[in-house]
DSSP file (Angstrom, degrees, kcal/mol; ACC not computed):
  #  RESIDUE AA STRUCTURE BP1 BP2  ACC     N-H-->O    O-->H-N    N-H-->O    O-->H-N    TCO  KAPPA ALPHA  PHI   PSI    X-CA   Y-CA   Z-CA
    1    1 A X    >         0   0    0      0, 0.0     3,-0.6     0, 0.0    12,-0.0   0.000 360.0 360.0 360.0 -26.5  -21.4  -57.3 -118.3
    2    2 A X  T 3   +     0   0    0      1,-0.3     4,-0.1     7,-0.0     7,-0.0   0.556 360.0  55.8-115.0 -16.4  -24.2  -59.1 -118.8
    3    3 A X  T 3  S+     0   0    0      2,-0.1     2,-0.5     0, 0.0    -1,-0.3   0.174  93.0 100.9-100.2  26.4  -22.4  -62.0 -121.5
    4    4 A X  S <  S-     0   0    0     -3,-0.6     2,-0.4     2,-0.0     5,-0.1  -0.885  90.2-107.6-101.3 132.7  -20.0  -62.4 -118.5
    5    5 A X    >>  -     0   0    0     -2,-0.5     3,-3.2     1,-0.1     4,-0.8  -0.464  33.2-116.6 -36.5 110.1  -20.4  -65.5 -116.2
    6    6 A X  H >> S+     0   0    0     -2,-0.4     3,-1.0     1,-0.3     4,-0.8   0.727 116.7  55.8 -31.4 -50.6  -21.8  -64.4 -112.7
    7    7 A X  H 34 S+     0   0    0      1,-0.3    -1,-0.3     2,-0.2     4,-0.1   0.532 106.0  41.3 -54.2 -26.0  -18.9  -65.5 -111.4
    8    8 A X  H <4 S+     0   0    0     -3,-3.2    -1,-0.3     2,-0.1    -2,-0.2   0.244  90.4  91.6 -98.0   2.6  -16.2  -63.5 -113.5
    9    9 A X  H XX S+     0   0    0     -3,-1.0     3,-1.4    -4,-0.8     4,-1.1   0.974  83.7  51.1 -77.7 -40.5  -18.4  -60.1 -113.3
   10   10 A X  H 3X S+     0   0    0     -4,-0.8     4,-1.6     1,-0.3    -1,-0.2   0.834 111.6  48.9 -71.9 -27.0  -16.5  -58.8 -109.8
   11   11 A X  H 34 S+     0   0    0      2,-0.2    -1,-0.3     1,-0.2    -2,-0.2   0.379 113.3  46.0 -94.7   9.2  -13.0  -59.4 -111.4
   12   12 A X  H <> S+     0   0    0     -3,-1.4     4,-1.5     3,-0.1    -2,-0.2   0.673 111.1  50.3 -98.9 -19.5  -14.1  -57.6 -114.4
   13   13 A X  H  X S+     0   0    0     -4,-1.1     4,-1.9     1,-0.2     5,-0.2   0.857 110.8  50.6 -81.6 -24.4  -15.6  -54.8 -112.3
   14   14 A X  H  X S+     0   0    0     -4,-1.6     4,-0.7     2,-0.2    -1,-0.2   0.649 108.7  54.8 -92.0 -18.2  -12.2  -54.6 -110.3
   15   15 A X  H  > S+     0   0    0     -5,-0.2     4,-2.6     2,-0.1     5,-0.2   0.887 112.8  48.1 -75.7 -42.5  -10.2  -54.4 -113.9
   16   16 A X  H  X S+     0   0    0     -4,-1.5     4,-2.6     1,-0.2    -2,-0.2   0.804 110.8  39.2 -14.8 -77.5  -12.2  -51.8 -114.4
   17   17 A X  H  X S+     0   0    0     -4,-1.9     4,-1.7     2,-0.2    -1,-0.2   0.655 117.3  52.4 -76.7 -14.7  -12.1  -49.9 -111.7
   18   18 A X  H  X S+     0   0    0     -4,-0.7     4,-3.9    -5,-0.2     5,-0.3   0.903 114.3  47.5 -78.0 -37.3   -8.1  -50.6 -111.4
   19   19 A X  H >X S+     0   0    0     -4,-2.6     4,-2.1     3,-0.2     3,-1.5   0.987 107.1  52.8 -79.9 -93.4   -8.0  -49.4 -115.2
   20   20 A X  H 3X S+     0   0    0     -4,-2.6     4,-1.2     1,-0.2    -2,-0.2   0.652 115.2  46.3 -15.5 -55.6  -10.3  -46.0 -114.5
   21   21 A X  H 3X S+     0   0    0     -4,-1.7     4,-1.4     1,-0.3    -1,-0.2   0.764 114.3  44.7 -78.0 -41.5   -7.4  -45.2 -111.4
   22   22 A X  H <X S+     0   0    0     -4,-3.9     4,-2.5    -3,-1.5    -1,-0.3   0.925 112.7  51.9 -78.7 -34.7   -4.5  -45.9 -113.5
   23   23 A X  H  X S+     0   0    0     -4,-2.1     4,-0.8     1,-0.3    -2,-0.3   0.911 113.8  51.8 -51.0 -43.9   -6.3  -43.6 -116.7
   24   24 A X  H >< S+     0   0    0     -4,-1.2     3,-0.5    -5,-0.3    -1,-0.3   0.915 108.4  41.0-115.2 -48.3   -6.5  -41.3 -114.2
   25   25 A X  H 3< S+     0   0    0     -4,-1.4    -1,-0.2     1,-0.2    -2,-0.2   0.892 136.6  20.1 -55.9 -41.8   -2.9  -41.2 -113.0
   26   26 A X  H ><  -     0   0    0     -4,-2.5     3,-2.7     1,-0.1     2,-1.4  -0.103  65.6-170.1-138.8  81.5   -1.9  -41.4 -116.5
   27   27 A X  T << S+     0   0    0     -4,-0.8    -3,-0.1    -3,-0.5    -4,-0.1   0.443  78.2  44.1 -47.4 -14.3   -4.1  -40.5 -118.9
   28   28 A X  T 3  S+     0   0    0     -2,-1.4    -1,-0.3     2,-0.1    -5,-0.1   0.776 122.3  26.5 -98.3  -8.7   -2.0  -41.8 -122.1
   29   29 A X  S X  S-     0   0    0     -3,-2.7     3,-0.6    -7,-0.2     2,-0.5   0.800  80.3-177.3-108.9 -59.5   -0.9  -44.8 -121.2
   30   30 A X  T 3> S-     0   0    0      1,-0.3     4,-0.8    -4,-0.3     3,-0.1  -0.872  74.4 -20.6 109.9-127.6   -3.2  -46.3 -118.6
   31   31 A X  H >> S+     0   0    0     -2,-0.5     3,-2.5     1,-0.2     4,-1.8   0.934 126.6  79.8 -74.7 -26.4   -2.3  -49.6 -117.1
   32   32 A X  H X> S+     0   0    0     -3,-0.6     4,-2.6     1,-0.3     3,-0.6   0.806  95.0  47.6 -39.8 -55.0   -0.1  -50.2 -120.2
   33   33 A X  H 34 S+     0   0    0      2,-0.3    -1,-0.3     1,-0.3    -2,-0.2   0.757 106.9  53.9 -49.0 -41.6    2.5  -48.1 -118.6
   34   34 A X  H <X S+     0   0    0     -3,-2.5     4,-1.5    -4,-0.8     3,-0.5   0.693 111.6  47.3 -73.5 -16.2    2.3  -49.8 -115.4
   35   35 A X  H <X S+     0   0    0     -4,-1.8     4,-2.5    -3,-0.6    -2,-0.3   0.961 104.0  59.7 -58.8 -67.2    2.9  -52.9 -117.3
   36   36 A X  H  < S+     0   0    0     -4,-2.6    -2,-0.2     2,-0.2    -3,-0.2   0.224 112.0  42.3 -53.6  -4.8    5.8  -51.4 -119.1
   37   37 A X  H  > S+     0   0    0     -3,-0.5     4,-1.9     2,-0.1    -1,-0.2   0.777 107.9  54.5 -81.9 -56.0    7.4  -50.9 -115.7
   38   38 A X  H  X S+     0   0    0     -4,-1.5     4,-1.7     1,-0.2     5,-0.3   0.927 111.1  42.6 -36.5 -65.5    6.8  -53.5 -114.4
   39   39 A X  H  X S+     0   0    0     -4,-2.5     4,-2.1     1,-0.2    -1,-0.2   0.910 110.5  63.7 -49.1 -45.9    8.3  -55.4 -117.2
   40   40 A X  H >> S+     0   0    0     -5,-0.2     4,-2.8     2,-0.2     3,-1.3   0.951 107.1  41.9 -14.1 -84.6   11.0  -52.8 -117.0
   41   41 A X  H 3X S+     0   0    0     -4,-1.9     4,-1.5     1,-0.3    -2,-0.2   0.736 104.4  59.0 -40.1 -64.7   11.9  -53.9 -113.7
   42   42 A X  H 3X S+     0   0    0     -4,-1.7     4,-2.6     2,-0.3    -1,-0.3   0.633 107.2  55.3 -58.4 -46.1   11.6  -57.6 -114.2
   43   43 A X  H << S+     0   0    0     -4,-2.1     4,-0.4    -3,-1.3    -2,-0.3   0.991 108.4  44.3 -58.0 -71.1   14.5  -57.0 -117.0
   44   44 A X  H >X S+     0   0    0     -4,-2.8     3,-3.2     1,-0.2     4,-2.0   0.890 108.4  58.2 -62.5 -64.7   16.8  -55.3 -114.7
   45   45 A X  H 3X S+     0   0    0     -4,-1.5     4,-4.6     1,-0.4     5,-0.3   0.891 111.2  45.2 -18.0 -65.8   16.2  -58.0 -111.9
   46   46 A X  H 3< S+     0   0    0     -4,-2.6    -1,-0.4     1,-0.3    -2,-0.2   0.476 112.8  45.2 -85.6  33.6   17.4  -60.7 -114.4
   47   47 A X  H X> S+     0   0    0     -3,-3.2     4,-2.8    -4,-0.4     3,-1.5   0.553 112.6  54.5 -71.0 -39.2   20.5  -58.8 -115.8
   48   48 A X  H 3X S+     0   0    0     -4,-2.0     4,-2.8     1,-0.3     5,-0.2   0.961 117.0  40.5 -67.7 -31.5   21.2  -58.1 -111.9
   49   49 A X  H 3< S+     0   0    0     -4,-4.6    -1,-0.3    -5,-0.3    -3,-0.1   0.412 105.7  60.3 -99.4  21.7   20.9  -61.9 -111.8
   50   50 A X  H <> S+     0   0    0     -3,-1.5     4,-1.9    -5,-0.3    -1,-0.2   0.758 106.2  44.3 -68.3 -79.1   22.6  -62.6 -114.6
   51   51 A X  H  X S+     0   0    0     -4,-2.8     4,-2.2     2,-0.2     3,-0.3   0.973 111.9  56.0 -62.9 -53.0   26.1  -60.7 -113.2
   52   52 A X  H  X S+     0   0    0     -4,-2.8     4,-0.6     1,-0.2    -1,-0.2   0.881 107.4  49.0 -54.4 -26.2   25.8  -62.5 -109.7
   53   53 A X  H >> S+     0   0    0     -5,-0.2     3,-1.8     2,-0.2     4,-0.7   0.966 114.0  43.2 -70.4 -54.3   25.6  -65.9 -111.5
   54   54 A X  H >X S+     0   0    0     -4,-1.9     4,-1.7     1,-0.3     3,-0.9   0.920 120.0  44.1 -76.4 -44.7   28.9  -65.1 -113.7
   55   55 A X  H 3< S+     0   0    0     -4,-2.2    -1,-0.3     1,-0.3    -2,-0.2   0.436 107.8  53.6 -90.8   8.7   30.5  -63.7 -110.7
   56   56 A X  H << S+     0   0    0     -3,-1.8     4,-0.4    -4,-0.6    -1,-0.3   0.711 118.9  39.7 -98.9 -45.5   29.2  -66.7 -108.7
   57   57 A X  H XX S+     0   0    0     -3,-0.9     3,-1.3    -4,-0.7     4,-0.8   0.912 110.9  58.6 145.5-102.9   31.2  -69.1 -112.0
   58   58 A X  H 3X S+     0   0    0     -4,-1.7     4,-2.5     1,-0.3    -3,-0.2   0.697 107.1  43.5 -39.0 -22.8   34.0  -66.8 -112.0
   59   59 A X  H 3> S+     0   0    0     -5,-0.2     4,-3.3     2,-0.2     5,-0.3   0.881 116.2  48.5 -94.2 -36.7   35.1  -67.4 -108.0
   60   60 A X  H <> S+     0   0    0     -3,-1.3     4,-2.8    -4,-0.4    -2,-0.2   0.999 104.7  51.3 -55.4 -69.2   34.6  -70.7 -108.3
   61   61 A X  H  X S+     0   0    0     -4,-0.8     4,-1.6     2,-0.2     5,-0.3   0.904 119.6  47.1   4.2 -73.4   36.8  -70.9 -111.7
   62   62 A X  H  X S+     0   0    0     -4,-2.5     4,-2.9    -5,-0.3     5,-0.2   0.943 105.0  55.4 -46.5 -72.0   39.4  -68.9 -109.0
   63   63 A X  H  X S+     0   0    0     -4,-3.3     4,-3.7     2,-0.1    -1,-0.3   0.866 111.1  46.3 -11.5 -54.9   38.8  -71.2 -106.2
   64   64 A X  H >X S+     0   0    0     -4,-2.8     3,-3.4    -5,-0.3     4,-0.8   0.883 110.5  47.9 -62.3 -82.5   40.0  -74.3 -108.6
   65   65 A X  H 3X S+     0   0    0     -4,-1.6     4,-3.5     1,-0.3    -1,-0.2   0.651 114.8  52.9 -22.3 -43.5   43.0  -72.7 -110.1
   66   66 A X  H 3< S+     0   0    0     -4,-2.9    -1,-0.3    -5,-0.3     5,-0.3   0.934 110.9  41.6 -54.1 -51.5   43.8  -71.9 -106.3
   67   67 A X  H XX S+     0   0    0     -4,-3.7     3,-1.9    -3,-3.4     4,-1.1   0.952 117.6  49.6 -75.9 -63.1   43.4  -75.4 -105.1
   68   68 A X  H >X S+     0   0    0     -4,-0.8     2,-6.0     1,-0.3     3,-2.9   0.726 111.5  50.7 -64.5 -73.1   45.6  -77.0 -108.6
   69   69 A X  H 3< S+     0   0    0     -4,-3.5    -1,-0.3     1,-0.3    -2,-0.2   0.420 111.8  47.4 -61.2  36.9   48.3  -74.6 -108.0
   70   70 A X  H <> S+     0   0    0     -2,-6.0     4,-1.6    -3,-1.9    -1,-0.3   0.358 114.5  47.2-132.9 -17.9   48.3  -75.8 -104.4
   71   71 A X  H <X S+     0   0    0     -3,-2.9     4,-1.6    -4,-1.1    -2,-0.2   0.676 109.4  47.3 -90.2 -45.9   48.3  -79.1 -105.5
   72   72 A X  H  < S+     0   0    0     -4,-2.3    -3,-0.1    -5,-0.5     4,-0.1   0.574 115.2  57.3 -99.5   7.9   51.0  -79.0 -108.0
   73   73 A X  H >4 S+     0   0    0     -5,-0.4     3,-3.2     2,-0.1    -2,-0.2   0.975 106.5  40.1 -18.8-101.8   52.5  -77.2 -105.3
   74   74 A X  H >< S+     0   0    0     -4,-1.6     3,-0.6     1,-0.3    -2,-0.2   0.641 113.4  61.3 -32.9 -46.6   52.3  -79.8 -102.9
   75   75 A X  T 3< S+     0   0    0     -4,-1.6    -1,-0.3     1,-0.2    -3,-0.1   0.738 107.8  38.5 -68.4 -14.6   53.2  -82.1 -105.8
   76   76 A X  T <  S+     0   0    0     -3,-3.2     2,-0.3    -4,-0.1    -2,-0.2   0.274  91.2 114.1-121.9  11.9   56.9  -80.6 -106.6
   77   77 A X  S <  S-     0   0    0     -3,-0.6     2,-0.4     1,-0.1    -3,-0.0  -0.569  77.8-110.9 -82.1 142.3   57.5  -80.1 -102.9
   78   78 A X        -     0   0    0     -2,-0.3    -1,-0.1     1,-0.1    -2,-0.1  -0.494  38.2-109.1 -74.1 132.6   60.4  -82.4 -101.6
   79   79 A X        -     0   0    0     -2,-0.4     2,-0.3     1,-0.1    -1,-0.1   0.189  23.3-126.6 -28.1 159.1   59.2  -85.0  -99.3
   80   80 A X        -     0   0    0      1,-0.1    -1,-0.1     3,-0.0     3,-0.1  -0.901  43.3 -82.1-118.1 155.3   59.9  -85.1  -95.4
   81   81 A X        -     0   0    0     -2,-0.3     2,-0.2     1,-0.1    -1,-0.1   0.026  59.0 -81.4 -39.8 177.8   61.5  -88.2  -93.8
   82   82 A X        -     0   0    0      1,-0.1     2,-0.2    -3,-0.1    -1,-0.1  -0.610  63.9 -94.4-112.0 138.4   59.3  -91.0  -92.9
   83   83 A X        -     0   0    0     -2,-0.2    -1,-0.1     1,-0.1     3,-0.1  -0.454  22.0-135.0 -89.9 130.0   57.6  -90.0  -89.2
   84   84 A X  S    S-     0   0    0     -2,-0.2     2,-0.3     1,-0.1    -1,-0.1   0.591  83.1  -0.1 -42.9 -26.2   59.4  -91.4  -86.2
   85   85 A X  S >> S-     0   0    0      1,-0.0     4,-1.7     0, 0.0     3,-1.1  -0.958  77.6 -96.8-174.1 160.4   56.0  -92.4  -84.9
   86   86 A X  H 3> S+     0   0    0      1,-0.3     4,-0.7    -2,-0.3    -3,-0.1   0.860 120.7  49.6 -58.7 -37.1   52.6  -92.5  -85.4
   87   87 A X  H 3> S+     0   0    0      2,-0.3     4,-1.4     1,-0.1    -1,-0.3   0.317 103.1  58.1 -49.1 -18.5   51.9  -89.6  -83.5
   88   88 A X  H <> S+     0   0    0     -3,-1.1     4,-2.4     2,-0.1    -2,-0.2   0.944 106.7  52.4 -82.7 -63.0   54.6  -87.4  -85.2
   89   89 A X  H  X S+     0   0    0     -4,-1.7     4,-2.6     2,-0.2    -2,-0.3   0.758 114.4  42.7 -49.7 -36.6   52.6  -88.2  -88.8
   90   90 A X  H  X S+     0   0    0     -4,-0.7     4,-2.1     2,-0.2    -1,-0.2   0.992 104.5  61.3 -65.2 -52.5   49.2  -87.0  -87.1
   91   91 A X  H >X S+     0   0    0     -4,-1.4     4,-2.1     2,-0.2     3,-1.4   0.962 116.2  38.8 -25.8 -82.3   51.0  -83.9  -85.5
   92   92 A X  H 3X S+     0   0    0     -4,-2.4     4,-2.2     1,-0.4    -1,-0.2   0.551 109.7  51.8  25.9-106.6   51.7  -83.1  -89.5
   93   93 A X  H 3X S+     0   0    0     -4,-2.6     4,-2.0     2,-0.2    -1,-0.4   0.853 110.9  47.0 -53.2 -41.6   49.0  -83.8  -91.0
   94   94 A X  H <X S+     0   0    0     -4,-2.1     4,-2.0    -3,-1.4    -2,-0.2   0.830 116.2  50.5 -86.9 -20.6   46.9  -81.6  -88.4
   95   95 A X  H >X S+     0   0    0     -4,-2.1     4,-2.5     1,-0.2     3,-1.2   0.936 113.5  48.3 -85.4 -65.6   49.8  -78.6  -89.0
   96   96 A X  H 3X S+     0   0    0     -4,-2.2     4,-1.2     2,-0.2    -2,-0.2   0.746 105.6  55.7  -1.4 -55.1   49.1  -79.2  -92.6
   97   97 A X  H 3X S+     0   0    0     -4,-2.0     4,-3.0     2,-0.2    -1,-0.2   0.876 113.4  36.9 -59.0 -52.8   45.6  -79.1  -92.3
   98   98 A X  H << S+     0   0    0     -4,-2.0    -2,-0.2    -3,-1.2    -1,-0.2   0.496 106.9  60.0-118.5   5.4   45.5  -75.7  -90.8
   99   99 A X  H  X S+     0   0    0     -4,-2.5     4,-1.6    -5,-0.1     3,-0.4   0.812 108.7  43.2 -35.2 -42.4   47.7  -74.4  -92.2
  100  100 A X  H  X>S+     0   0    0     -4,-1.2     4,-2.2    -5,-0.3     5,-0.5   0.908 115.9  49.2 -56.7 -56.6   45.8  -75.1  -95.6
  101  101 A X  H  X5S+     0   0    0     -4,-3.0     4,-1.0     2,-0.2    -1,-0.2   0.815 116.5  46.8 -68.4  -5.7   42.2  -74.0  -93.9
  102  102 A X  H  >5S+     0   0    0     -3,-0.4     4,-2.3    -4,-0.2    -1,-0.2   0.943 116.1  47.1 -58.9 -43.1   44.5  -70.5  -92.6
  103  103 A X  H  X5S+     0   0    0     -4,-1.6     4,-2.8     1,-0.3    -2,-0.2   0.931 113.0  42.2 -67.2 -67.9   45.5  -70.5  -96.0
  104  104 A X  H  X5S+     0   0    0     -4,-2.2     4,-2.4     2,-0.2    -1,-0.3   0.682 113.3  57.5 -18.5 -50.2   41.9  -71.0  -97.7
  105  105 A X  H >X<S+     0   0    0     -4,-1.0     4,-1.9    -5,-0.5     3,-1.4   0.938 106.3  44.7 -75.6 -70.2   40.4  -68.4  -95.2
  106  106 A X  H 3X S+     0   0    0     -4,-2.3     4,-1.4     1,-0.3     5,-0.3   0.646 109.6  56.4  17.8 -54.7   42.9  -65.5  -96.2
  107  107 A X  H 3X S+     0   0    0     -4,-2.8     4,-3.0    -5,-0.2     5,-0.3   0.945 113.1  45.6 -74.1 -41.1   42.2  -66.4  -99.9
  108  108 A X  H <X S+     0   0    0     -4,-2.4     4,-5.1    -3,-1.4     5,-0.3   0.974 109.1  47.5 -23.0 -71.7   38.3  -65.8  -98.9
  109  109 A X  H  X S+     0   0    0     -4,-1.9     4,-5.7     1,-0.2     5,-0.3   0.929 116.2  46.6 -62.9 -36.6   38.3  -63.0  -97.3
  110  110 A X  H  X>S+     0   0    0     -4,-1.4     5,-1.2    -5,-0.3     6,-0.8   0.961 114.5  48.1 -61.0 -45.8   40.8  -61.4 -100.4
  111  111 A X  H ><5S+     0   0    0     -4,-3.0     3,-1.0    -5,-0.3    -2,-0.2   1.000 112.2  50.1 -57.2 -51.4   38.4  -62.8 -103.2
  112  112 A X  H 3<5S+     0   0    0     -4,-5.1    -1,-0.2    -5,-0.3    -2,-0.2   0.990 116.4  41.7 -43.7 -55.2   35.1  -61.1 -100.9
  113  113 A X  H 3<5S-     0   0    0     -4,-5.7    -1,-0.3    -5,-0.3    -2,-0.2   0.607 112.5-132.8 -73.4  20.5   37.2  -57.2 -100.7
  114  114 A X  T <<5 +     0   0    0     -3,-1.0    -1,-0.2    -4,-0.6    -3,-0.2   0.857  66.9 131.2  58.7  29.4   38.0  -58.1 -104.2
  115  115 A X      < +     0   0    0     -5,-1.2    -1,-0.2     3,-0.0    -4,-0.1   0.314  67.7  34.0 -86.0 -10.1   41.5  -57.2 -103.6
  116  116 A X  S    S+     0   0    0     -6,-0.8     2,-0.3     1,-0.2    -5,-0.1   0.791 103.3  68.3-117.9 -29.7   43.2  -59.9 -104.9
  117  117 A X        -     0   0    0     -7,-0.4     2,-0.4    -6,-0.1    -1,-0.2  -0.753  56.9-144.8-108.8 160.3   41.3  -61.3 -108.0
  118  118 A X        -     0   0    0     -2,-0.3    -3,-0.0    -3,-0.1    -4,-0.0  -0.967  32.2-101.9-114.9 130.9   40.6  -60.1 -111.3
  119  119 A X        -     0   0    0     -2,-0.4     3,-0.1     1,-0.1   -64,-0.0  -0.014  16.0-146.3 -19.8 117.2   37.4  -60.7 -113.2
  120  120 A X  S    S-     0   0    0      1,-0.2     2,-0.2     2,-0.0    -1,-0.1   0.909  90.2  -6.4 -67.8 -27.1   37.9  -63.5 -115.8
  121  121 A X              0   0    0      1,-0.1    -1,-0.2   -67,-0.1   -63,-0.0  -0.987 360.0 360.0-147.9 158.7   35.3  -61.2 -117.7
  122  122 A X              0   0    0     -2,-0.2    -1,-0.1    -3,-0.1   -67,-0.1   0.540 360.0 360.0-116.3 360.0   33.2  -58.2 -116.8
């Protein structure tokens, strides 16, 4: 203790004592074991955050296809006549619209119960 800095001596006495409590809890490993959980732990955390990320990737991935096969949809659908008025073309678009955002929520809600998509990988 005494080739320790004044300053460092109470956080060596508190390894110490922290060291004595775990020896005592497990007398072969000592803190090493509580390390070795720890570390444990800290492994499964990033696997767990590992799979949200790829399934985070994969729904996006889904998302896209969704919108380009809605797009090359939309692209091989026959045209409508030219709007009587301006107001007819807004009408339209705004049925258009929400129709799309019905459509978009529906595809949500399927992708969340996991009812609809399959994992590009597991």
């Amino acid at each position: 203790m005494q080739e320790l800095p004044e300053c460092q001596r109470s956080d060596a006495v508190s390894s110490m004592v922290y060291e004595a409590g775990a020896r005592i809890r497990d007398p072969v490993y000592g803190c090493a074991g509580a390390v070795f959980q720890l570390q444990k732990q800290v492994n499964e955390l990033q696997a767990q955050l590992a799979k949200a990320q790829a399934q985070v990737v994969n729904m996006q991935l889904q998302q896209a296809n969704v919108l380009a096969l809605l797009c090359m949809d939309m692209d091989k659908a026959p045209s409508s006549p030219p709007p009587s008025s301006p107001q007819s073309a807004v009408d339209d678009t705004f049925i258009t619209n929400s129709s799309y955002l019905s459509f978009m929520e529906d595809i949500n809600n399927d992708a969340n119960s996991g009812s609809l998509w399959e994992p590009l990988w597991t």
